[in-house]
C-alpha positions in Angstrom: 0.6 4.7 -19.8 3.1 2.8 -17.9 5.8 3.0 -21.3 4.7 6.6 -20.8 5.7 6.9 -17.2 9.2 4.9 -17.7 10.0 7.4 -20.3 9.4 10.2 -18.6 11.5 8.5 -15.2 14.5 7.6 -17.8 14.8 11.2 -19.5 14.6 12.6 -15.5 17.1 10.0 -14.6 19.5 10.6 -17.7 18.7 14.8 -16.7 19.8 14.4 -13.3 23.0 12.5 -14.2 24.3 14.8 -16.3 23.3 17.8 -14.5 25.5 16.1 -11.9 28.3 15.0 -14.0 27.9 19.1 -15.2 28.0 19.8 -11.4 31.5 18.3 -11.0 32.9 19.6 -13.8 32.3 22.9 -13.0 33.1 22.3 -9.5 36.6 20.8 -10.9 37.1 23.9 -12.7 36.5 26.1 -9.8 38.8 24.3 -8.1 41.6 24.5 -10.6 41.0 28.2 -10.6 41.2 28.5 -6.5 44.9 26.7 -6.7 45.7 29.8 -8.9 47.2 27.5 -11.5 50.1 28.8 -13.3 49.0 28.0 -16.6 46.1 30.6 -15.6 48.1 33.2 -16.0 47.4 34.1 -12.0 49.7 33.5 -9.3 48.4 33.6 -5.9 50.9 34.4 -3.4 51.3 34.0 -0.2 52.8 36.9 2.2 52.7 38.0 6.0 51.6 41.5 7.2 53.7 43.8 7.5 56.4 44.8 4.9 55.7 41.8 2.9 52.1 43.1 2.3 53.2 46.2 1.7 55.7 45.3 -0.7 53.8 42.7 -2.3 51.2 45.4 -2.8 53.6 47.5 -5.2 54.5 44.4 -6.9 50.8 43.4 -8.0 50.3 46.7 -9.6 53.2 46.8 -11.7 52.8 42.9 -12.8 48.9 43.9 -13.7 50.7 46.2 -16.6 52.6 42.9 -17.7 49.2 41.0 -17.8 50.3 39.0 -15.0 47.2 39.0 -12.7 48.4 38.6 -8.4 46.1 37.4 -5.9 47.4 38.2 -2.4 46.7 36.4 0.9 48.0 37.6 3.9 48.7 35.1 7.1 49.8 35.8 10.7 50.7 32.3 11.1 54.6 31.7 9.6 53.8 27.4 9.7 50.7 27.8 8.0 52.0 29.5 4.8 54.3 26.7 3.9 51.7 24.4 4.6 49.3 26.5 2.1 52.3 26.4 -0.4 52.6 23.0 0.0 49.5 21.9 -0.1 48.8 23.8 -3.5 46.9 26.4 -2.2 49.2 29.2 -2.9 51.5 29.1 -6.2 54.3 31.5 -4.1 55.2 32.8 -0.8 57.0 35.6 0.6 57.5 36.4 4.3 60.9 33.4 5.5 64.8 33.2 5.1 65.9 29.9 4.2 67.2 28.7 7.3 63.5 29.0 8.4 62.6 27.5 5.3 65.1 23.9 6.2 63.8 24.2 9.4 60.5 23.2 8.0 61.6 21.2 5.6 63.0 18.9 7.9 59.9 19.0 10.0 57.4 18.7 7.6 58.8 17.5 4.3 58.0 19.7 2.6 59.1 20.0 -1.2 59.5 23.6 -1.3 62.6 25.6 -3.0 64.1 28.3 -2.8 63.2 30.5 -6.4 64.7 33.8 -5.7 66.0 36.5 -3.4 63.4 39.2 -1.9 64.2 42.0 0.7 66.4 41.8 3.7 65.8 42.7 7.6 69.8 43.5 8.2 71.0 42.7 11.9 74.4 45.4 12.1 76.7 46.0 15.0 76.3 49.0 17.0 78.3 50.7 19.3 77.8 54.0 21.9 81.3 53.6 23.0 83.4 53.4 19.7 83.4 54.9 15.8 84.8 51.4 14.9 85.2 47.5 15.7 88.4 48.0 16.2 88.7 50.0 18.8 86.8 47.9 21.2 89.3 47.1 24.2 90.3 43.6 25.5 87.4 42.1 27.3 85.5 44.5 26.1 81.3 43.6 26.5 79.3 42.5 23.5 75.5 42.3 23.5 73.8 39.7 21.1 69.9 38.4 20.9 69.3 35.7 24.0 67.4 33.4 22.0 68.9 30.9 19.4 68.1 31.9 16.2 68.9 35.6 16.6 71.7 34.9 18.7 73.2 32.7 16.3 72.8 35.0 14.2 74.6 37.6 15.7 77.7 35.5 16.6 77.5 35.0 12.6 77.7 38.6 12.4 80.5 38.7 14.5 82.9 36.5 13.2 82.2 38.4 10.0 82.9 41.5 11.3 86.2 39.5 12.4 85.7 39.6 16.1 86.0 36.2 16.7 86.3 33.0 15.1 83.3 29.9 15.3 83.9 26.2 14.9 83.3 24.4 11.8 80.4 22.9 10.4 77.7 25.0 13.7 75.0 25.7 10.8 73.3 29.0 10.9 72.4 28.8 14.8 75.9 28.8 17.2 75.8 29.5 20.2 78.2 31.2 22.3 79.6 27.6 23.2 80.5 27.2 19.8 83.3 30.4 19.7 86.3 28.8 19.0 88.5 31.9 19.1 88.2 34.9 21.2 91.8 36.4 21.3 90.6 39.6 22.7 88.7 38.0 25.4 85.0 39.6 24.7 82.1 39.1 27.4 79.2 38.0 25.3 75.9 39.5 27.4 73.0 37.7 26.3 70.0 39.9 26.2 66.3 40.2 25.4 66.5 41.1 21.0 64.0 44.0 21.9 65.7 45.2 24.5 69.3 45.9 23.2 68.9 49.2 21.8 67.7 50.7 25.5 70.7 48.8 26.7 73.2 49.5 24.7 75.2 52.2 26.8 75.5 48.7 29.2 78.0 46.9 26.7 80.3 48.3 24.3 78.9 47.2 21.4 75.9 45.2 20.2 74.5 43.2 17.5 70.9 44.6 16.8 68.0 43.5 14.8 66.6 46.1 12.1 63.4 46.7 13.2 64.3 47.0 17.3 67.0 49.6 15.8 64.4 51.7 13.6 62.4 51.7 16.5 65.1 53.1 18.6 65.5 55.8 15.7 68.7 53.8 14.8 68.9 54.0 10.9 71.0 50.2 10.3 72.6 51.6 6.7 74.0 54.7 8.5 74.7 54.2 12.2 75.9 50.7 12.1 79.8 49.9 12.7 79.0 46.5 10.3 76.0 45.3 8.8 75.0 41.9 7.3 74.8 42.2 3.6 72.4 41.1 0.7 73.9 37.6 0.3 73.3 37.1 4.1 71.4 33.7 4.7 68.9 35.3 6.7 67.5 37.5 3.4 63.8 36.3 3.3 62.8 34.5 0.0 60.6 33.8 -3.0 59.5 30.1 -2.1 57.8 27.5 -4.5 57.0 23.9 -5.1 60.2 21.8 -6.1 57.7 21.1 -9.5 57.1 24.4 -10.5 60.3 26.2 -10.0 61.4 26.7 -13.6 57.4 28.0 -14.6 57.8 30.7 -16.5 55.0 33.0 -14.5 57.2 32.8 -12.1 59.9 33.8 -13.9 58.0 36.7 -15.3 57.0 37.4 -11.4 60.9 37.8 -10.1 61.3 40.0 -12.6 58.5 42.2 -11.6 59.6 41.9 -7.8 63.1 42.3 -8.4 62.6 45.3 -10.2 64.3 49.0 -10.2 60.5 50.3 -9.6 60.0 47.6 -6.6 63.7 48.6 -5.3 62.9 52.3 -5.3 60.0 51.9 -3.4 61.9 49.6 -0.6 64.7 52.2 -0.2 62.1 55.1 -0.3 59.7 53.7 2.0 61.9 51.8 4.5 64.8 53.8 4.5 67.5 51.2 5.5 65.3 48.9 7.5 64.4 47.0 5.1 66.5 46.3 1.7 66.5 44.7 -1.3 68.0 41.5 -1.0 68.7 41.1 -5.2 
């Protein structure tokens, strides 16, 4: 009886083990398949709301006919979806430019790259006053973005446009202390970004952010006097892990985004807001 009862306890024992061992097998494989492994075949990407949805959207139903299955998640938080990224999470995101991106990489670091272009928000120079830059007067007003990123931005925009000329080596964020040459004497008047299109009878001419311009009914590709162009640093990018940037999925996935479908749909939809940035 009591050989019968150790018997019995072993097999249960020896059950219960491998139903547990089974347990974390399975578990493991879960896992593997919630990291959206590349070798699955499945990218998961993550994207912002907004036009990145959107776009992202178009994307996963034209890859789905390339048997390359998209799983989208959508943040509100721009930290977090590095941090998803980097913490294997999310195979891909979608939503920063890279100045953002080694912002955080500094901060955090983070061993993201850089994998490919994606669309573009273009800041452009506006004017009530004039039909081009180069009629602007000496000591004529400008209007740029008060805070730093937007404003340095704009002084970028400007010494492209060739109204003035920065010091060397002020990175992506000048400010106006960093103008180095100002022949014609310009008045830079630091304003609230959203703000610039109501004020823009104020100055003579303005650098303007895409979306505060559509919303103005400003259309950037037509009614600008300059406009930043696709090889801009400020076009937002296809980010990945340092590891996995020569993967062919995602590979295959650029070629989906970066498509004349994907293109057609940005130009239709957005009509000069947003543009490609390939």
């Amino acid at each position: 009886m009591k050989k019968w009862i150790l018997s019995s306890v072993l097999v249960l024992l020896i059950a219960a083990l491998a139903a547990c061992g089974g347990s974390k097998e399975e578990s493991a494989d879960k896992g593997e398949k919630a990291e959206g492994l590349l070798s699955d075949g499945k990218l998961i990407v993550g994207v912002t709301a907004g036009e990145h949805e959107e776009i992202m959207e178009q994307v996963k139903e034209l890859a789905a006919k390339q048997d390359l299955e998209i799983d989208i998640k959508t943040f509100s938080d721009y930290p977090i979806v590095n941090e998803a990224l980097s913490q294997g999470d999310l195979d891909l995101n979608v939503f920063q430019h890279e100045p953002y991106l080694d912002e955080q990489k500094k901060d955090r670091n983070y061993d993201i790259v850089n994998v490919g272009n994606a669309i573009t928000t273009p800041m452009g120079v506006y004017s009530n006053k004039v039909e081009d830059l180069k009629d602007l007067k000496k000591g004529a007003k400008l209007g740029l973005p008060n805070d730093p990123t937007n404003g340095g931005r704009a002084l970028l925009l400007f010494e492209k446009a060739g109204l003035i000329k920065l010091k060397e080596g002020v990175g992506d964020t000048p400010s106006v202390k960093d103008v180095d040459e100002n022949k014609n004497d310009y008045e830079f008047v630091e304003l609230e970004a959203a703000q610039i299109p109501r004020q823009l009878d104020e100055v003579d001419a303005a650098a303007i952010n895409s979306n505060y311009a559509i919303e103005a009914g400003i259309v950037p590709t037509e009614d600008s006097l300059f406009i930043e162009d696709k090889d801009s640093p400020w076009v937002n990018i296809v980010a990945a892990r340092a590891e996995n940037k020569d993967d062919e999925a995602i590979k295959k996935f650029l070629s989906v985004y970066q498509s004349d479908e994907i293109k057609q749909f940005i130009e239709e939809t957005y009509k000069g807001s947003v543009i490609p940035g390939w």
